[in-house]
C-alpha positions, 0 to 999 in steps of 0.5 A: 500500500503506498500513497502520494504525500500532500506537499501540495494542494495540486496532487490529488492524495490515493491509496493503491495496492500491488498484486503479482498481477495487477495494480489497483489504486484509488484516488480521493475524489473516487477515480480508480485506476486498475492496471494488468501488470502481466499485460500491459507493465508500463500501464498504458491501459487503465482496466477499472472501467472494463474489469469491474469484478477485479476493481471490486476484488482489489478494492475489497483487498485495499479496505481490508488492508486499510482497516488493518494499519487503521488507516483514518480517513481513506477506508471512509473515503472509499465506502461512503465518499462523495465525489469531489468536483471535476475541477478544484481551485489551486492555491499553490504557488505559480511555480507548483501549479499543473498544467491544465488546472484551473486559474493557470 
């Protein structure tokens, strides 16, 4: 399980978890990503949408994990979220902003 440190407000924070096979990773405002390692190992095709029974299996995998390290905040996340805004207002420094994100 690893995720993305929230040194700035542009990166979106995400668990995830590695299988032999596949990649699963669940980001805050509920977009999944879901990678067959074996078949595509530069990850070029996102699976979450075309696989749905896998997605569900490593997010199964990912909650328990997350309630075993008593992970605050994401295992609610997950479960009970309500999806974010499609866009959200950066308050980084011109120099951190992303490319695309609103107000640059």
């Amino acid at each position: 399980m690893v995720n993305n440190p929230r040194w700035n407000l542009d990166f979106m924070d995400w668990r995830g978890l590695v299988t032999r096979r596949c990649k699963y990773a669940f980001y805050e405002t509920g977009v999944e990503l879901l990678f067959d390692l074996d078949a595509d190992p530069y990850e070029m095709r996102n699976l979450a949408h075309d696989a749905p029974d896998v997605c569900e299996q490593m997010r199964g995998k990912l909650l328990a994990l997350l309630r075993e390290t008593r992970e605050p905040f994401f295992d609610v996340l997950i479960e009970h979220g309500v999806p974010c805004p499609p866009r959200a207002i950066s308050v980084a420094d011109d120099a951190y902003r992303i490319l695309g994100a609103q107000g640059s």
